[in-house]
N, C-alpha and C positions, 0 to 999 in steps of 0.2 A: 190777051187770051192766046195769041199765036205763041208766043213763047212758055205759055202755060203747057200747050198742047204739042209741041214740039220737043222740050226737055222731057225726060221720063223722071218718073219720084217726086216731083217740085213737092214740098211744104206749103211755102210762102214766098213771096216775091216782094221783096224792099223795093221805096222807089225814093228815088233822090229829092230832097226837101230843098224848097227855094222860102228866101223868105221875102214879106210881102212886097219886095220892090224887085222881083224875078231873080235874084241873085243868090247864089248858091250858099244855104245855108252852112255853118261851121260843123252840125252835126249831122253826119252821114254813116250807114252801116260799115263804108269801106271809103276809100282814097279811089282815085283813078275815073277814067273812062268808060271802062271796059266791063261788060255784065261778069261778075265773077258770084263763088260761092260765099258764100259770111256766115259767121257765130250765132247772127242773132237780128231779125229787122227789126224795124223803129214804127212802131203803130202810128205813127201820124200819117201813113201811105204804104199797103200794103194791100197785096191777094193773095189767098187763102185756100187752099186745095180744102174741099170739104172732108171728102175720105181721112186729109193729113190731120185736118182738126179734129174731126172726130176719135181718130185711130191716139194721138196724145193725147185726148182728155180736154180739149179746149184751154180756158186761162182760167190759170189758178185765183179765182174771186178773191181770197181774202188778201193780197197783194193790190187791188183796188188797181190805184191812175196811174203808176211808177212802177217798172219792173216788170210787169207782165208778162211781156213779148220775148225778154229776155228767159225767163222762164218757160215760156211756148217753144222759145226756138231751140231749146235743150232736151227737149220731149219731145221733139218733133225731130232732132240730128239724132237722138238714140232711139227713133224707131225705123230709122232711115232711109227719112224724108232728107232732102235738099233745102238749103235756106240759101236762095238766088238775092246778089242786089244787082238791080238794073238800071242804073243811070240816067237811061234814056225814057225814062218814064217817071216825070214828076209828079209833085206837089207842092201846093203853096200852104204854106205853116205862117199862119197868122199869130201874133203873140199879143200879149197887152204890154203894160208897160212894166209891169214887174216882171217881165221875161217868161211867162204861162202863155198856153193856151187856152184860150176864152171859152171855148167847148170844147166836150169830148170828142177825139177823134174816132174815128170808124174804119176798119177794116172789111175787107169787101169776102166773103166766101164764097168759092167758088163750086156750083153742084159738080 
């Protein structure tokens, strides 16, 4: 939230994916350390400026479980908003054994 309320513009805010044995998953929005901007966050851990959601149009439904976000965060760069990834702010991405996720994930909006 600090960094929500700190940055001005923010979209959304990516956060680094561990997987379930805390260890940094291979898919991440960006490389590195360092909070930087990105193309696009990764729905499995993200927040959500309500304004920015609402102002793109939300996600585009018939795109369903894949792609999404990708999509949000192009709508969301050309009305511009900021797509932050922050490192220092995870999650843990549980998989099954064919390599999915067992539920849907969720994104948090923020009013």
């Amino acid at each position: 939230m600090a960094l929500a309320e700190r940055l001005p513009n923010i979209g959304a805010i990516g956060f680094r994916q561990l997987d379930s044995k805390g260890r940094v998953h291979y898919m991440q929005p960006a490389s590195g350390e360092s909070l930087r901007c990105v193309p696009s966050f990764f729905n499995y851990g993200a927040m959500l400026s309500k304004e920015a959601f609402d102002t793109a149009g939300g996600f585009f439904e018939p795109l369903g479980y894949y792609f999404e976000e990708n999509e949000l965060s192009l709508k969301l760069i050309d009305k511009e908003f900021q797509v932050i990834y922050d490192p220092s702010l995870t999650i843990v991405h549980h998989e099954n054994s064919a390599g999915q996720r067992s539920t849907r994930d969720t994104a948090i909006v923020l009013a």
